[in-house]
C-alpha positions, 0 to 999 in steps of 0.5 A, a space after each residue: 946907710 940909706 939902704 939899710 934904712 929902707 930896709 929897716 923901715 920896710 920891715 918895721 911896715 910889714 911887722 905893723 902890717 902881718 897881725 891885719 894881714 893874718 886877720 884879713 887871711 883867716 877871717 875874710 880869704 880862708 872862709 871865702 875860699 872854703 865857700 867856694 870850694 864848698 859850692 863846687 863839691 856834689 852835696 854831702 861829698 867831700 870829694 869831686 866837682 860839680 858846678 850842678 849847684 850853681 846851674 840849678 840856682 841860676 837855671 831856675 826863674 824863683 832862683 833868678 826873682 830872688 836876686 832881681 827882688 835883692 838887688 831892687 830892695 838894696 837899690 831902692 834903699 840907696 835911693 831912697 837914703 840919698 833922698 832923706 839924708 840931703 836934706 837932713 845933713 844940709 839942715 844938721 850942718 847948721 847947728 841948730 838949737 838940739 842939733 846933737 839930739 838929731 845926730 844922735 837920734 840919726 845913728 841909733 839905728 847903727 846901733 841897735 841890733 838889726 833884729 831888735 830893730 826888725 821887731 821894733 819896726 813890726 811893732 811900730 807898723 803893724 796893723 794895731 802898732 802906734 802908727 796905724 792907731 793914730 792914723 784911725 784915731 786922725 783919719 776915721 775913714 781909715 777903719 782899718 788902718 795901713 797894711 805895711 808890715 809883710 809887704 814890699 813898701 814896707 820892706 822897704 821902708 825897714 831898710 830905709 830905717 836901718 841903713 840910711 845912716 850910712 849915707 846921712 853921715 857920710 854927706 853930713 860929714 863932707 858938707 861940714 867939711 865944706 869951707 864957708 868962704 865958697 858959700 859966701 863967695 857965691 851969696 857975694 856973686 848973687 847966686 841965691 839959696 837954690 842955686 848955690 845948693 844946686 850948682 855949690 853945695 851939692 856937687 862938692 858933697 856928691 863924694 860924701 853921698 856916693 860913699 855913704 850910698 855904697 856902704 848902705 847899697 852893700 849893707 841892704 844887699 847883705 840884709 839878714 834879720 829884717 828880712 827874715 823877721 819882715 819880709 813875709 813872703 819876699 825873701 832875699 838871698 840872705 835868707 834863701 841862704 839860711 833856708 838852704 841850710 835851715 830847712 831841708 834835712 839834711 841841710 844843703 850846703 852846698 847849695 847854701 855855699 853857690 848861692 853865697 858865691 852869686 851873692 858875692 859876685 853880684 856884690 863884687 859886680 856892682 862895686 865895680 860898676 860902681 867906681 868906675 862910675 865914680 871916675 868918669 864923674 870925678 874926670 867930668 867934673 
């Protein structure tokens, strides 16, 4: 009787399961394994192998920029979250007076469409957008105001803008979830305000951070509308991926499909490095 209970119990799992895992296989592996296939393929043959696609791509020194220029762009958005979002979840997890208004205003970017965004932020910083008006009207000497858009700073400060929220969430999440009394302990040892937030708060809320950093790491990584709309002359591998296709006439897909494979890989790659990471921190602590 226990085994047929097991038994009913596994097969009532794998029916709950089979409409993600068929959704997982035709979203996520099919169109991958397509990609793949698609790279290895010379361009607009159906038939054959050929891993000229990928030898081109990495064999070449702007090829090789443009991964260096997308890692450091995702890499500088991630530290730079980390660096706003402390601060902003440690003084949010207070509930201060408007405290709702704030997280609101934290998660607008997660909803606002990326190229919405893109042209908001263009707007906003462009050479006669609302920040430089004000800075010549504050600073006179600044005639001409700032150059921000098209630039790699500014590119930079548009990532930050779109996908900090993923880091801020997540470590407003985990020092909330922080209970009080470890505070208090602390504050009845004599530990005072920087040390508890040095030796207390933060290392308790290090996985909250490092959950959120990878998600926006991946997300900047994989950025598409910003950098397509902002980015001027720098551009990642989202969009030499739609060059390849958008282009050339006909359109190289092929080409688009190695560049896609490296992406993907390089992705991968970090992720790993990533956790492994993680463990060595979670087995030191």
């Amino acid at each position: 009787m226990r085994h047929a209970g097991v038994r009913a119990e596994a097969a009532v799992t794998g029916a709950m399961l089979l409409p993600a895992a068929a959704a997982f296989l035709g979203l996520f592996c099919y169109p991958m394994l397509l990609t793949l296939v698609l790279s290895l393929r010379p361009e607009g043959s159906e038939t054959g192998w050929t891993l000229s696609h990928y030898l081109a791509f990495l064999g070449d020194a702007d090829s090789r920029g443009v991964v260096l220029l997308t890692f450091g762009l995702a890499l500088a958005a991630t530290l730079g979250s980390i660096a706003v979002s402390v601060p902003i979840a440690l003084a949010l997890r207070r509930r201060l007076p408007g405290h709702r208004f704030f997280r609101l205003i934290v998660l607008i970017p997660l909803v606002v469409p990326g190229l919405i965004g893109a042209l908001g932020l263009l707007i906003f910083w462009g050479p006669r957008g609302w920040f430089n008006l004000f800075l010549t009207q504050a600073v006179p000497i600044l005639s001409r105001g700032l150059t921000i858009t098209y630039t790699l700073p500014g590119l930079v400060l548009f990532y930050l803008w779109l996908y900090f929220p993923y880091t801020c969430v997540t470590t407003l999440a985990a020092l909330e979830g922080l209970d009080p009394a470890i505070e208090e302990a602390a504050e009845v040892a004599g530990a005072g305000r920087w040390q508890i937030l040095r030796h207390v708060l933060l290392p308790l809320a290090t996985p909250g951070i490092l959950a959120g950093s990878v998600l926006t790491f991946m997300a900047a990584f994989g950025a598409f509308s910003v950098p397509l709309v902002a980015g001027g002359n720098y551009r990642p591998l989202a969009v030499e991926i739609y060059k390849q296709i958008s282009v050339p006439i006909p359109p190289h897909w092929s080409g688009a499909s190695a560049i896609a494979v490296v992406m993907g890989a390089v992705q991968v790659g970090f992720l790993v490095i990533y956790m492994r990471a993680v463990r060595r921190l979670g087995g030191r602590r």
